[in-house]
KELOGU-620226 format. One record per atom (N, C-alpha, C): residue in one letter; chain; atom name; z, x negated, y. Coordinates in pm, whole numbers, plus 50000, padded with zeros to 5 digits. Each point is the difference from the previous one (the first is absolute). Layout:
! residues N
<a; A; CA; <Z; X; Y>>
...
END
This chain:
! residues 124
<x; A; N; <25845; 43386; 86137>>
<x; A; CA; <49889; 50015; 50093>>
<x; A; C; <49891; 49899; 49965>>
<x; A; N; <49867; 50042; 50006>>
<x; A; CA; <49854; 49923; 50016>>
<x; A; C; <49987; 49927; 50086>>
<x; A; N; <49986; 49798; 49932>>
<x; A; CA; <49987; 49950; 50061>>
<x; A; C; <49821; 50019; 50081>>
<x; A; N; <49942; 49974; 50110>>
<x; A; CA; <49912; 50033; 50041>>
<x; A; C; <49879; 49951; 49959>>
<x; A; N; <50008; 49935; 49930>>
<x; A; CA; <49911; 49843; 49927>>
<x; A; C; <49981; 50122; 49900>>
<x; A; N; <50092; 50052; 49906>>
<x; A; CA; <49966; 50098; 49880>>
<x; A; C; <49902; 50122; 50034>>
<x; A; N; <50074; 50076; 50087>>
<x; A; CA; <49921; 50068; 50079>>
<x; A; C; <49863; 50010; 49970>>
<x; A; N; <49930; 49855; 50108>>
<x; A; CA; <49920; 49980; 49980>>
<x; A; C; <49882; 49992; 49855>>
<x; A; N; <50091; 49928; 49966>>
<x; A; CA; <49953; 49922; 49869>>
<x; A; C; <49957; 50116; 49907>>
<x; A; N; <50109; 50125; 49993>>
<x; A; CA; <49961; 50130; 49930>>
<x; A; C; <49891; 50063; 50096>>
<x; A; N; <49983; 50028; 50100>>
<x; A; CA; <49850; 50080; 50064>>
<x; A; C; <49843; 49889; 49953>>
<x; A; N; <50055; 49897; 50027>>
<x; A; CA; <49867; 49886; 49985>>
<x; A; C; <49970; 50057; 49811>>
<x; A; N; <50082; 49979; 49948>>
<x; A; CA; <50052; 50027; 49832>>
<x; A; C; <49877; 50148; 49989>>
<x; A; N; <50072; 50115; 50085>>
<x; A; CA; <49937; 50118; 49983>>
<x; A; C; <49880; 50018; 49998>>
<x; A; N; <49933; 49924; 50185>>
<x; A; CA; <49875; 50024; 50055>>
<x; A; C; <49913; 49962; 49861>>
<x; A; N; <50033; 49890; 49930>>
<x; A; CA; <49885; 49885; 49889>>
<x; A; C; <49993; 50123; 49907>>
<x; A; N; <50121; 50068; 49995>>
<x; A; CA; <49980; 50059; 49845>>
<x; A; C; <49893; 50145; 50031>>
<x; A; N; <50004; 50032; 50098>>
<x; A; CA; <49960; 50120; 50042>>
<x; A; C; <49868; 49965; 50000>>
<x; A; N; <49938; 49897; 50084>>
<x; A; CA; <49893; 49914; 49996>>
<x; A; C; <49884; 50025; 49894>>
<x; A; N; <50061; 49936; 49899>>
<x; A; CA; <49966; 49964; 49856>>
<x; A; C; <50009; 50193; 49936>>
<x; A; N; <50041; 50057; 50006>>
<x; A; CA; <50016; 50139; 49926>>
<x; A; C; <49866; 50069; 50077>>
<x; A; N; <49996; 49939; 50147>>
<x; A; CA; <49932; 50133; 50072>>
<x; A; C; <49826; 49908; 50001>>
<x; A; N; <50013; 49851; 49927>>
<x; A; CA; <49847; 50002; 49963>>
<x; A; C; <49958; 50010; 49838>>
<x; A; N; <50112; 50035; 49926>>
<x; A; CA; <49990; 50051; 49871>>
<x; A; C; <49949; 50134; 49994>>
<x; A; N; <50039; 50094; 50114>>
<x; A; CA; <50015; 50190; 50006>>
<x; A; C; <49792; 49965; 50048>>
<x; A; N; <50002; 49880; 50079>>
<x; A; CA; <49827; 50028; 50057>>
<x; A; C; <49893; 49987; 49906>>
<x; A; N; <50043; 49951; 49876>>
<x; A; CA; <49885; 49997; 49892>>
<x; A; C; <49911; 49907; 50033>>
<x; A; N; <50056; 49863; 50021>>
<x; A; CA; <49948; 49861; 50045>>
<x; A; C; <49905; 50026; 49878>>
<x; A; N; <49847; 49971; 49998>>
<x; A; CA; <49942; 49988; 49864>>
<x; A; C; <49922; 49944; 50068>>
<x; A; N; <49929; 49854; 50008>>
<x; A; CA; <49861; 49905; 50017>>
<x; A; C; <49865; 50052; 49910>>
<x; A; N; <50052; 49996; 49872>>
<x; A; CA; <49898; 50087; 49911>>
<x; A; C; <49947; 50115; 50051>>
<x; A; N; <50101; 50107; 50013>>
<x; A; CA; <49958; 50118; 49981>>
<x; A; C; <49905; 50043; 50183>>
<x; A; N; <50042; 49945; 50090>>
<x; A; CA; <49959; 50014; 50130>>
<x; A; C; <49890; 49889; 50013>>
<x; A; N; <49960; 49895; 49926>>
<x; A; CA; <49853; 49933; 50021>>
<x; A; C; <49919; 50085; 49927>>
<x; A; N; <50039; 50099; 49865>>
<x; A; CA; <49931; 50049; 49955>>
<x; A; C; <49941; 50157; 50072>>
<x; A; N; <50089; 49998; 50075>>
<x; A; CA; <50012; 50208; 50081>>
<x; A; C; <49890; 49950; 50101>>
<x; A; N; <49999; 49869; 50051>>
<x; A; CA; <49893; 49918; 50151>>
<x; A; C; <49861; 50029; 49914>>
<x; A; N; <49978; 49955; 49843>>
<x; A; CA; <49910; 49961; 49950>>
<x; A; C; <49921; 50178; 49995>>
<x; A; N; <50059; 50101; 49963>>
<x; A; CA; <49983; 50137; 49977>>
<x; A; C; <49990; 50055; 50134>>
<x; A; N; <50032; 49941; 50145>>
<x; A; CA; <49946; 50100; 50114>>
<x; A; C; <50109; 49973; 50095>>
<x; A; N; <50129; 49973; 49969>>
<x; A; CA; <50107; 50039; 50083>>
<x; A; C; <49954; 49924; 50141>>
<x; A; N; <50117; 50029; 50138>>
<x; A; CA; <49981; 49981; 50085>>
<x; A; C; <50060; 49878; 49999>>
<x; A; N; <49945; 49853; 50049>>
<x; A; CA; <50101; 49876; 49954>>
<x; A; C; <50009; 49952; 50228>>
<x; A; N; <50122; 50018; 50011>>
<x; A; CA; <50092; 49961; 50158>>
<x; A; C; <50063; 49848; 49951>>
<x; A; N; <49932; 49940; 50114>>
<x; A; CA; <50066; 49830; 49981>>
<x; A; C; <50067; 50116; 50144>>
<x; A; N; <50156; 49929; 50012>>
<x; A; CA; <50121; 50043; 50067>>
<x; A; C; <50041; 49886; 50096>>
<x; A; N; <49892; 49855; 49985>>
<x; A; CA; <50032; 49903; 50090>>
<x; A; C; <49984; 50056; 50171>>
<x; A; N; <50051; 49862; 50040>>
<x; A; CA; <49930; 49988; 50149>>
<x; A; C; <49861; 50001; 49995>>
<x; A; N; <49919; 49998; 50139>>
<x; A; CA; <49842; 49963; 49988>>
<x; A; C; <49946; 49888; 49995>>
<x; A; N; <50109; 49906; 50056>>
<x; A; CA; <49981; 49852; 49942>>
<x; A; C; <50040; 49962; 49876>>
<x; A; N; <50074; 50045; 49900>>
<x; A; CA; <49999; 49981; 49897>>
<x; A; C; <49919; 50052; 49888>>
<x; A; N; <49953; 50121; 50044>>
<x; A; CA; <49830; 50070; 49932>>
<x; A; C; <49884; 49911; 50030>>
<x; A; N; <50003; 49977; 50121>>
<x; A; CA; <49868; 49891; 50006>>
<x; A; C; <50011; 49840; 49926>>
<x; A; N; <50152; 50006; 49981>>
<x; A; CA; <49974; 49834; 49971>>
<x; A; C; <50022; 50014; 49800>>
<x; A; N; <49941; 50145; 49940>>
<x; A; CA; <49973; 50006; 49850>>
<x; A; C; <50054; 50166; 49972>>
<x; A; N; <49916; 50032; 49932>>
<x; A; CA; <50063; 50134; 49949>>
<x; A; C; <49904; 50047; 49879>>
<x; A; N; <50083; 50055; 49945>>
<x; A; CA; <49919; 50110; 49877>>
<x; A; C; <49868; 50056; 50019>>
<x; A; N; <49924; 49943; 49997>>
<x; A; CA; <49839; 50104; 49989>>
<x; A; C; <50028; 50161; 49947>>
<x; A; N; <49960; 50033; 50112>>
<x; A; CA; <49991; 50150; 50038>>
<x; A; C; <50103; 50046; 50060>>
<x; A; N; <50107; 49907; 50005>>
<x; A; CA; <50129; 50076; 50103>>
<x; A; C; <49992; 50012; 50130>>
<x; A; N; <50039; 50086; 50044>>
<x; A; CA; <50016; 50095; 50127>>
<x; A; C; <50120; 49906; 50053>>
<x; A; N; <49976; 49991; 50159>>
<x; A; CA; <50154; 49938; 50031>>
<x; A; C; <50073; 50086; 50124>>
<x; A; N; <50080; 50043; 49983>>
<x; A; CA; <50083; 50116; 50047>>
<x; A; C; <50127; 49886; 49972>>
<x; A; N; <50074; 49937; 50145>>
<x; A; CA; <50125; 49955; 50006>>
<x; A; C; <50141; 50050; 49948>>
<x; A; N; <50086; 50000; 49943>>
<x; A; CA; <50050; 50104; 49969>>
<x; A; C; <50112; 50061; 50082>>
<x; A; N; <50014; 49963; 50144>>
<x; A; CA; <50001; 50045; 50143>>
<x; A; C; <49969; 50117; 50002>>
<x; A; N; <49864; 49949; 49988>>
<x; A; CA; <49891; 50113; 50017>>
<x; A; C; <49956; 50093; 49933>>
<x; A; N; <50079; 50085; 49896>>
<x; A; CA; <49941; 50042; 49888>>
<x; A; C; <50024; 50153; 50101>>
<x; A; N; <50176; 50038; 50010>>
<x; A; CA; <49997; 50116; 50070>>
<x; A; C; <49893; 50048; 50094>>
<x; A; N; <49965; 49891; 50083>>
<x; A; CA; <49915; 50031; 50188>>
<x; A; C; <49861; 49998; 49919>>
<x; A; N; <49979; 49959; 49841>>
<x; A; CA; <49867; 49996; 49981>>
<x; A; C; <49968; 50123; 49857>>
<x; A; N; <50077; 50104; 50052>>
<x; A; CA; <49999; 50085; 49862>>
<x; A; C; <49865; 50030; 49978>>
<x; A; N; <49921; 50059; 50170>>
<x; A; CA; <49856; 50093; 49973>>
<x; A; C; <49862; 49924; 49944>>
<x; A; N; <50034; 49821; 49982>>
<x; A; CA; <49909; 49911; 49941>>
<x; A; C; <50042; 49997; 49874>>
<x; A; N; <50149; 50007; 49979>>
<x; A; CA; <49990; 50040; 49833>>
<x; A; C; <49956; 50135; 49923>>
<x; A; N; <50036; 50066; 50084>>
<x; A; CA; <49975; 50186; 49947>>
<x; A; C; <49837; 49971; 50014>>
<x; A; N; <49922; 49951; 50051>>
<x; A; CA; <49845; 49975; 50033>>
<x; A; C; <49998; 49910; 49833>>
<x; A; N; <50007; 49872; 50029>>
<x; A; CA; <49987; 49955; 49859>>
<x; A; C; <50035; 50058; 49885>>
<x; A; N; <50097; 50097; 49949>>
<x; A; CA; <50010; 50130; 49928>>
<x; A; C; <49947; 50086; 49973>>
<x; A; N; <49925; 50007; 50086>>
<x; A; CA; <49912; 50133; 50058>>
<x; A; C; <50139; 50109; 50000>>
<x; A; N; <50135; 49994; 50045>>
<x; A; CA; <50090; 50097; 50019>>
<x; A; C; <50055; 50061; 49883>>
<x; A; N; <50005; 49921; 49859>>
<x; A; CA; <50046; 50019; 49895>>
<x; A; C; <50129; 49919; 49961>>
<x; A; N; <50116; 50097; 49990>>
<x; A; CA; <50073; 49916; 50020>>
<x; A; C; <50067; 49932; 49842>>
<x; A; N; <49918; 50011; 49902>>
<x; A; CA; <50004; 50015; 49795>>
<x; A; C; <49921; 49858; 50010>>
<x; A; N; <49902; 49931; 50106>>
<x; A; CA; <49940; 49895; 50022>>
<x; A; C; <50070; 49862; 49969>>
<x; A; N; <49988; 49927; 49893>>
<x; A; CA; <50118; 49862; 49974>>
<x; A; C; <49951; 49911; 50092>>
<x; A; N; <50102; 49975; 50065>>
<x; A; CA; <50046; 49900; 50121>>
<x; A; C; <50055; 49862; 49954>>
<x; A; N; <49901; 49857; 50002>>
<x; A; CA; <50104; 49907; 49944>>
<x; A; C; <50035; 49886; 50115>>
<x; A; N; <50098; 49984; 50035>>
<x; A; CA; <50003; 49936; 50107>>
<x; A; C; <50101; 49862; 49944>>
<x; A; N; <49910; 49891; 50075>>
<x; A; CA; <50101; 49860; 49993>>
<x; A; C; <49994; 49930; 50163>>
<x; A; N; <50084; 49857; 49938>>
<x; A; CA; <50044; 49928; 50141>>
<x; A; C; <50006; 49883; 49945>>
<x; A; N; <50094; 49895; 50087>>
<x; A; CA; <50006; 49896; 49892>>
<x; A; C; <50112; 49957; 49923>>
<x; A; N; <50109; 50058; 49989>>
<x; A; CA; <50074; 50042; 49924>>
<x; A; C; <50026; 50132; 49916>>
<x; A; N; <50003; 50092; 50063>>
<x; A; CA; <50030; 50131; 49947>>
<x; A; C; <50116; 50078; 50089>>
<x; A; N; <50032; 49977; 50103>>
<x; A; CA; <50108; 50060; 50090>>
<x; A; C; <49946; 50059; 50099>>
<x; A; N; <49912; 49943; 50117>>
<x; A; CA; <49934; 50097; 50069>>
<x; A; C; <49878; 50100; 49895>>
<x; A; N; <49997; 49998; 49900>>
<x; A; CA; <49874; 50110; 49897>>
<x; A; C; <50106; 50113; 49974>>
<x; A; N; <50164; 49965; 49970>>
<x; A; CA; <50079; 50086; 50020>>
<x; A; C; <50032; 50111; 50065>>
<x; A; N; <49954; 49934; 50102>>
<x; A; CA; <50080; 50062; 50175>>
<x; A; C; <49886; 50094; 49963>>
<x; A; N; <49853; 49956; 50005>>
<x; A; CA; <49900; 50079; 50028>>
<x; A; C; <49988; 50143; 49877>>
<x; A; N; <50038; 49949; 49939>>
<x; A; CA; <49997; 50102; 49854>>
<x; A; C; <50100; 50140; 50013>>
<x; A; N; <50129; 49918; 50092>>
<x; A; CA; <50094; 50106; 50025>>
<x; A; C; <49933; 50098; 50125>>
<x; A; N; <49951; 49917; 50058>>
<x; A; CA; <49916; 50114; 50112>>
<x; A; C; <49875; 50113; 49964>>
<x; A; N; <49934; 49937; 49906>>
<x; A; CA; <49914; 50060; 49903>>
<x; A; C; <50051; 50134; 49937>>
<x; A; N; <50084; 49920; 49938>>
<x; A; CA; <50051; 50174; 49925>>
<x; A; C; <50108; 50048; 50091>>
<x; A; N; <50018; 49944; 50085>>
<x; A; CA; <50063; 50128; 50077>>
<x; A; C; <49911; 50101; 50108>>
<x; A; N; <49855; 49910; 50006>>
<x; A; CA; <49905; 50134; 50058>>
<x; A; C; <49886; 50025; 49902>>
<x; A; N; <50083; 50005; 49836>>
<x; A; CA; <49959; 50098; 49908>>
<x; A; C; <49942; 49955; 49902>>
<x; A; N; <49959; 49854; 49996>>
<x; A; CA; <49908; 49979; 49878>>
<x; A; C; <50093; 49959; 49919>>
<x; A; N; <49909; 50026; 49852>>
<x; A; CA; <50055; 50034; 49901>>
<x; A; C; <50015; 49875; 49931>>
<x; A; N; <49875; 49928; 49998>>
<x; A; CA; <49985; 49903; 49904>>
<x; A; C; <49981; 49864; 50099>>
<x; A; N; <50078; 49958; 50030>>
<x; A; CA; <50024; 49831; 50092>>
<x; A; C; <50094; 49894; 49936>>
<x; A; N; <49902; 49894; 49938>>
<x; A; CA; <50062; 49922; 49972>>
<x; A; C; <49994; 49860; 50067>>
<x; A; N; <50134; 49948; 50008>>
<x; A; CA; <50044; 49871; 50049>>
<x; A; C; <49916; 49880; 49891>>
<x; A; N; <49905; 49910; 50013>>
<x; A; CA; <49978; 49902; 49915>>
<x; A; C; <50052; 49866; 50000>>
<x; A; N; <50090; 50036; 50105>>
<x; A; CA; <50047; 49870; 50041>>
<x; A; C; <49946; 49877; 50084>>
<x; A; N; <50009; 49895; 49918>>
<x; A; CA; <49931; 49891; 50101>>
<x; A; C; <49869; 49970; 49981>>
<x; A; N; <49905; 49933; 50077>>
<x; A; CA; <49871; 49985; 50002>>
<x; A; C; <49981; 49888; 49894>>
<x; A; N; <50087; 49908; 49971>>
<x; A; CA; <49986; 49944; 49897>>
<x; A; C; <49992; 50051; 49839>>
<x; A; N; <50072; 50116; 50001>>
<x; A; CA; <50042; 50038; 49853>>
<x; A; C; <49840; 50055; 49989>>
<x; A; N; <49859; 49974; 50083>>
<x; A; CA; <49861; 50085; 49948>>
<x; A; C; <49972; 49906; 49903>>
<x; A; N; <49938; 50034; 49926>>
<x; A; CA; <49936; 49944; 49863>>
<x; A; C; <49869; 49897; 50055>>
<x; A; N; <49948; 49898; 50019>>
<x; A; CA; <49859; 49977; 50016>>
<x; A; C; <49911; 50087; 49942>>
<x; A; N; <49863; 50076; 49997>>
<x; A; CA; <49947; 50033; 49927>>
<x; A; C; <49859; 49958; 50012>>
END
């Protein structure tokens, strides 16, 4: 029988690995999503509103990522209702840009990418 300590130790073991696979499957790319912002895309800072006001990406939109579901008809507006429109959304890590990305393509868009953290932007 499993001592309970193992147990553990194997789910904690699992959650990391799953983790790591399921931001490999998101097509983490810094390059390729400062460059999609530079060509038109729609760029969502995913912070709080105190954390948008206290610095953010020039030209990003801030949609909480709470708020992405209750705020679909301001994104379908910024789209103009296209849903082929590249979506790049960050935070300040890359975990809530996740959450938001999974909500994204699950009400249809095609092209949403996670950029991760607000640090990984390039100065330009």
């Amino acid at each position: 029988m499993f001592h309970p300590f193992y147990l553990l130790l194997v789910l904690i073991l699992s959650f990391n690995s799953s983790c790591t696979k399921e931001k490999k499957q998101e097509n983490y790319n810094p390059e390729l999503s400062s460059k999609m912002v530079k060509e038109g895309a729609l760029l969502i800072d995913v912070r709080t509103v105190g954390e948008y006001k206290s610095g953010h990406v020039k030209g990003a939109v801030n949609i909480p990522h709470k708020e992405i579901f209750s705020k679909k008809n301001i994104i379908e507006q910024l789209t103009k209702n296209d849903k082929k429109t590249p979506i790049v959304l960050y935070c300040k890590s890359g975990g809530r840009a996740s959450v938001a990305q999974k909500t994204l393509k699950n009400l249809g868009y095609e092209k949403v990418i996670n950029h991760g953290g607000m640090s990984t932007w390039k100065k330009d």
